[in-house]
C-alpha positions in Angstrom: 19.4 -0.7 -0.8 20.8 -4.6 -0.8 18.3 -6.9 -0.6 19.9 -8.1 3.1 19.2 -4.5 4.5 15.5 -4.5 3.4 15.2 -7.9 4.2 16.4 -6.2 7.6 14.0 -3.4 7.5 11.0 -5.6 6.8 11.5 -7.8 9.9 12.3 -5.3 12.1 8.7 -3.9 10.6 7.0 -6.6 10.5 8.1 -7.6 14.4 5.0 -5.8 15.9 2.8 -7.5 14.0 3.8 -11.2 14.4 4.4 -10.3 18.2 0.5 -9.2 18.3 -0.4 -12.7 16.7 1.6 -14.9 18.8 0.9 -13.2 22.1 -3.1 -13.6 20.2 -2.4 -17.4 19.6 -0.6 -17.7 23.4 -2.1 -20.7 25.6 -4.1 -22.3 22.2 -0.4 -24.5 21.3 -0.7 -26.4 24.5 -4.1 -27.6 24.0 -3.9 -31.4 23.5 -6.2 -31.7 20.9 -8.2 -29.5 17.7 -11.6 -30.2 18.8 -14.3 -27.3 17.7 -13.4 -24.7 20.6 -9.7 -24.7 20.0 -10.7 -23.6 16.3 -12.6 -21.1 17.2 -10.1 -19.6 19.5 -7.4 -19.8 17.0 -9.9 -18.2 14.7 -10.4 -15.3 17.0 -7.2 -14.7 17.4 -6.3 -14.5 13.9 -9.3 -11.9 13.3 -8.1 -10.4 16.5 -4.6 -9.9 14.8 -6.3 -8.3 11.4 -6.1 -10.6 8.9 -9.7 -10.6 8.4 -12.7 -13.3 8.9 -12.0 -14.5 5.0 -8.4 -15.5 5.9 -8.7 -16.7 9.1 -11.4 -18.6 8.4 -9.3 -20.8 5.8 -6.8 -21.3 8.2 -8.9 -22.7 10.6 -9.8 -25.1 7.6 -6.5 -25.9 7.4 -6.1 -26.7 10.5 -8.8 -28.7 11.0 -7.8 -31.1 8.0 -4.8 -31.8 9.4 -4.5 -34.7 12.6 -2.4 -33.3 15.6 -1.9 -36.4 17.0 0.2 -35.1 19.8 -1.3 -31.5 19.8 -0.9 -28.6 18.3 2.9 -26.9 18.0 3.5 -23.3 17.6 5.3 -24.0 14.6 2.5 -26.1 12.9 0.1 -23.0 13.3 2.6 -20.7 12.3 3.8 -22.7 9.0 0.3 -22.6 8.5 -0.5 -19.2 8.6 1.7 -18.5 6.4 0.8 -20.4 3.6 -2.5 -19.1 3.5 -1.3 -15.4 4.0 1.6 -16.3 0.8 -1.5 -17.0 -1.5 -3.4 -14.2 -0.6 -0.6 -11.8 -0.9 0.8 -13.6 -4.1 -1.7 -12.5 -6.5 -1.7 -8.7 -5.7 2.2 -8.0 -5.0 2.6 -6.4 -8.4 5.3 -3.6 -8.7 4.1 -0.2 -10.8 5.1 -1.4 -14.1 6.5 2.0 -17.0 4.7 0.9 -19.7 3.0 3.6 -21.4 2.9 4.5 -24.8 3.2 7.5 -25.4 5.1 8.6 -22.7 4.6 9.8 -20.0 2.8 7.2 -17.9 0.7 9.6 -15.5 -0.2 7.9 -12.1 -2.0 10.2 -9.7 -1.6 9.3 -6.0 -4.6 9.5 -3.6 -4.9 9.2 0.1 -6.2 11.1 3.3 -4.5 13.4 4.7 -1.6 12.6 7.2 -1.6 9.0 5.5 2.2 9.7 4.2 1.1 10.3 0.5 3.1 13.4 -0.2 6.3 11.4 1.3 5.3 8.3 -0.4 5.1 10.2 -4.0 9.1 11.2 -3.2 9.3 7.7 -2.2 8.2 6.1 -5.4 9.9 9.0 -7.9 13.3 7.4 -6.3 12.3 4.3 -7.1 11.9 5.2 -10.5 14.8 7.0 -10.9 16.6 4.2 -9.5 15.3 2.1 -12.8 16.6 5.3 -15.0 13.6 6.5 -15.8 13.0 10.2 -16.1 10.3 11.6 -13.6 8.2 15.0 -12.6 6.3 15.6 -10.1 2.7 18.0 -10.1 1.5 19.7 -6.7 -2.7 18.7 -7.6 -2.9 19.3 -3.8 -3.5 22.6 -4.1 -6.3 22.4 -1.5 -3.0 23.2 1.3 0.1 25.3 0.5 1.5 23.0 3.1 1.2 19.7 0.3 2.5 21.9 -2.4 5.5 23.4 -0.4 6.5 19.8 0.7 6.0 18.3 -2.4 8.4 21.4 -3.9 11.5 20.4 -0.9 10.9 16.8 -2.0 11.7 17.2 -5.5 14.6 19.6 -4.7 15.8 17.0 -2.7 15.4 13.8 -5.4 16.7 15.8 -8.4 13.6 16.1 -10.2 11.6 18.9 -11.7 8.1 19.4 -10.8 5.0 21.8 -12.0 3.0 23.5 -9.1 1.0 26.8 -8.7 -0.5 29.0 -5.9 -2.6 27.5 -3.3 -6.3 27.0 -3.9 -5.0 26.9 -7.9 -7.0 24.9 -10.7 -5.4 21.5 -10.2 -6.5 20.4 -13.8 -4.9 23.1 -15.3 -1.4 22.1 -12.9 -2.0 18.7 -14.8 -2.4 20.1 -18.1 0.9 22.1 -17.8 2.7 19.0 -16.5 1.4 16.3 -19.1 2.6 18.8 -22.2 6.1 19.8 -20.2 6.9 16.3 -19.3 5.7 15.4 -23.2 7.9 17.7 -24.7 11.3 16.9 -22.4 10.8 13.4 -22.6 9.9 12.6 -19.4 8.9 9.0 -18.6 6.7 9.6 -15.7 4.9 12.1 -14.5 3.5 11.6 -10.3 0.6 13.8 -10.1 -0.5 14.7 -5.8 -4.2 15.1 -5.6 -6.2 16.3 -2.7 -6.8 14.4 0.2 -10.0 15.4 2.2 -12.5 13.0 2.1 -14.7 15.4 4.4 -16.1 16.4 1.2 -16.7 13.6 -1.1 -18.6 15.2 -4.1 -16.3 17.8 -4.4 -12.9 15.6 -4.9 -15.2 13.7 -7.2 -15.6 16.6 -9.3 -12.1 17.5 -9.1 -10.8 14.0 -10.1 -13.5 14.1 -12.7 -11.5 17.2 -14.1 -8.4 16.0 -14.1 -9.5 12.6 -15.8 -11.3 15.0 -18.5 -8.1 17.0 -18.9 -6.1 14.2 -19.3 -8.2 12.7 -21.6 -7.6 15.6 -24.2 -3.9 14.8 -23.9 -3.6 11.1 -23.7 -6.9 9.0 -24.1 -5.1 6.4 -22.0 -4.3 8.4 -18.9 -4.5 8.2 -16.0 -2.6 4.7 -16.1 -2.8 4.6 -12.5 -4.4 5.4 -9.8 -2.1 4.9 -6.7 -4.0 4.9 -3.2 -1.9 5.3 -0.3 -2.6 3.8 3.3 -1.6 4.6 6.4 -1.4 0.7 8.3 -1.5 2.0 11.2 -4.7 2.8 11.3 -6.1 -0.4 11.1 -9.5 -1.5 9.5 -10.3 1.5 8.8 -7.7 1.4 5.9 -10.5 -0.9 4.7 -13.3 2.0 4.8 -11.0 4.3 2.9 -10.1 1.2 0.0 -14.0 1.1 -0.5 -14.7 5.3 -0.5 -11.8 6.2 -2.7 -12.5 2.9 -5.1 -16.0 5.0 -5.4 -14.7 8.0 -5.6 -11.7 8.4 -7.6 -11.8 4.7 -9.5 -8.3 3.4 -7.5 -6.1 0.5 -9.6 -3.7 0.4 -7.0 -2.5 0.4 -3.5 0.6 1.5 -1.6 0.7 0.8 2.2 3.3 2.6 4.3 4.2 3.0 8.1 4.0 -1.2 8.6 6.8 -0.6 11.2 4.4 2.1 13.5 2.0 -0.5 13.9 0.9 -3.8 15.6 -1.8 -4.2 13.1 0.3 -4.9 10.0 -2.9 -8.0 9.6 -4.1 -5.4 7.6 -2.5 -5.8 4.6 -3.8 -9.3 4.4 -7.1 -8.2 5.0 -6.9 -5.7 2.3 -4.9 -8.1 -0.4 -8.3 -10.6 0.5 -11.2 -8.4 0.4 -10.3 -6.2 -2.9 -7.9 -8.6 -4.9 -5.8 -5.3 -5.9 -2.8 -5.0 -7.0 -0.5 -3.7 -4.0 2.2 -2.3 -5.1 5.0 -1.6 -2.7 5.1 -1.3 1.4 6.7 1.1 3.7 9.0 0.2 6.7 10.3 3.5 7.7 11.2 7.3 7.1 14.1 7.1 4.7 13.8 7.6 1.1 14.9 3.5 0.6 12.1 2.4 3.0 9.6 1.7 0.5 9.9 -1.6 -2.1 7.9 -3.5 -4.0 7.6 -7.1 -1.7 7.5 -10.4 -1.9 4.6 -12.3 -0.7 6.3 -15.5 0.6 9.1 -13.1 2.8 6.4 -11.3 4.3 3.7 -13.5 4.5 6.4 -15.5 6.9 7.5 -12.3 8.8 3.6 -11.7 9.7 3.5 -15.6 11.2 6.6 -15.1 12.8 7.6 -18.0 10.8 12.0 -18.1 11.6 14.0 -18.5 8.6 
């Protein structure tokens, strides 16, 4: 995809979400001056819009350093905003880097169920494939037949091979027959699913637990990653599941998708403010292209509704 058409994509994603915070900011721009009630309606209204009390707290610092002589213009608040959201999303937009040695580099991909992690695995093989490196894919969901059958279509689809068994199958011993397969072809990186239901906590523990153990007899070093996907539009409670599955299953890493379903988009800020963690791409649709690593200064503008 050229960078114009995701450039594209990511506005027309994004257009929710700085719609929500301007309609949020509506009738503060006319006031004629900053005094302590304006600030804390602009302060609402940027908690209202999701990007979390941390951040819109130092925007209203911002803005109260500054002297509106003539009162307060859209565009000041909005030029604003966006510098604060650029340095909170500046530190954490950090593509998955293939750097393992030995190869493969095993990242294993967590998430709820219905949060777009079986799509988002496909999604991220291509984008490795696009960078020529070799990839397989493992069905550790074997909790449903439905995760392992789509998973199966997906690498049909993408060219790549990928290890599965039956339902309810050990999902360590899936992992173990991918990690010495994709050793022995030379594969460069091996995407492992892993169950989603967090309905039962201790047991995906134990399950993880296996597969770390497993994976430790092959590679002391893996896994490299641990990729946890999130579904923005549901919100802050993409912040409850960042704090159960960095419990649970020890997540490095986050991958947010379905930014262009959603109003609440704030939420990414939020998330890149409260954990610090690397996030690692964003999705702005259905297609296989629709997911990129981002830059923080392009979308920390789109969320304002800063124009270009």
């Amino acid at each position: 995809m050229t960078d114009t058409r995701w450039h594209e994509k990511l506005l027309g994603g994004f257009r929710r979400t700085s719609d929500r915070l301007s309609e949020n900011l509506t009738g503060l721009f006319t006031k004629a001056s900053l005094d302590r009630e304006t600030l804390d309606e602009i302060e609402d209204a940027l908690i209202a819009s999701d990007l979390g009390p941390a951040t819109a707290a130092r925007i209203r610092e911002r803005l109260a350093e500054n002297r509106f002589e003539r009162g307060l213009s859209e565009a000041q608040v909005k030029g604003i905003v966006a510098e604060e959201i650029e340095k909170v999303l500046a530190p954490v937009a950090e593509p998955l880097d293939v750097d393992a040695f030995p190869r493969p580099q095993v990242i294993l991909v967590i998430g709820v169920n219905g949060s777009g992690k079986t799509t988002t695995i496909a999604k991220l093989a291509r984008l490795f494939l696009e960078q020529d490196y070799g990839v397989m894919l493992a069905a550790g969901d074997t909790f449903r037949a439905a995760a392992i059958e789509q998973l199966r279509i997906w690498a049909d689809r993408i060219g790549v091979p990928i290890m599965a068994g039956p339902e309810g199958g050990d999902a360590a011993g899936i992992v173990w027959d991918a990690v010495k397969q994709a050793t022995a072809t030379g594969i460069d990186v091996l995407i492992v699913d892993t169950a989603g239901r967090l309905q039962n906590k201790r047991e995906l523990m134990d399950e993880l637990a296996k597969i770390r153990r497993v994976l430790g007899r092959l590679n002391p070093e893996a896994p490299h990653d641990v990729v946890l996907v999130l579904d923005a539009t549901t919100g802050q409670n993409a912040l409850s599941q960042i704090e159960v599955f960095k419990e649970v299953a020890g997540v490095t890493g986050l991958v947010m998708t379905k930014l262009d379903g959603t109003a609440r988009g704030g939420v990414l800020v939020a998330a890149a403010e409260k954990f610090g963690m690397p996030i690692h791409a964003i999705g702005v649709g259905e297609g296989m292209d629709d997911l990129r690593p981002f830059d923080a200064r392009e979308v920390a503008r789109m969320i304002a509704g800063v124009e270009e």
